[in-house]
N, C-alpha and C positions, 0 to 999 in steps of 0.2 A: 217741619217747623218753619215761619215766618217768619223773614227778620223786620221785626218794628221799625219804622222810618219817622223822624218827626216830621214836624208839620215843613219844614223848610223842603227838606228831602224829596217830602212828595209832589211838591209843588217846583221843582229846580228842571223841567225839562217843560215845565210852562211859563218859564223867566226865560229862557233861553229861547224858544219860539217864541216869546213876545219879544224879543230882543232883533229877532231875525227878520222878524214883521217889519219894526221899526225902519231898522236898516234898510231894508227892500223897498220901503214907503219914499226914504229918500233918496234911493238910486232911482225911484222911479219917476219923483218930482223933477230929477233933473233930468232923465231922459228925455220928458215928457217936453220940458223947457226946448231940451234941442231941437226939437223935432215939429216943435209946433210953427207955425206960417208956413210948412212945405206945404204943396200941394198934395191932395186926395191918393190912393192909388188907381181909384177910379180916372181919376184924371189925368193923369201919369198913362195909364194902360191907349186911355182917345188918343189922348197927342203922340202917343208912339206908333196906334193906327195910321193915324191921319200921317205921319212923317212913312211910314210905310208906303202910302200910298200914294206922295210923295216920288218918291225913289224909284218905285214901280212905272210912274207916268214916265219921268224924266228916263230910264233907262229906255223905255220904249223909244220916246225921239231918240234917243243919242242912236239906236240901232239902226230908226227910219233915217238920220245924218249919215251916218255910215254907210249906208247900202245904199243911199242918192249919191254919195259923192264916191263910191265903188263903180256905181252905173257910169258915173259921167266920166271917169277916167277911163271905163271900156270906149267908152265912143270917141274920146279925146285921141284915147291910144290907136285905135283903129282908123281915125281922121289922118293922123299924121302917118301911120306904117302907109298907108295911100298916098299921100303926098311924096314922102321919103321914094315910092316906087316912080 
């Protein structure tokens, strides 16, 4: 046997998902407010490349500094144990 529903009844879990729509519509207006003027993630992903490689170059001299100025301290050091003799 069916239990007969009136008209409100059958219709009370499409009040409530309209309801939820609504809701959702304005969390999503304000999201949307936050977020708008950042930049792309397109764009976001380049300039994180480009700062990659960046970092990449500049680590490369810092090593080619290091190992010129490793060098010149052998021959600095080696100049004066000579003298020192």
């Amino acid at each position: 046997m069916e239990i007969q529903r009136s008209p409100s009844q059958r219709f009370e879990p499409a009040w409530h998902a309209l309801a939820e729509v609504t809701r959702l519509r304005s969390v999503l207006s304000t999201e949307e407010a936050t977020v708008s003027g950042l930049p792309s993630r397109a764009s976001l992903v380049s300039q994180a490349d480009r700062l990659q490689q960046e970092i990449n170059t500049l680590e490369e001299q810092r090593r080619a500094i290091k190992d010129t100025v490793r060098s010149k301290c052998r021959v600095l050091g080696a100049t004066l144990a000579k003298a020192v003799q």
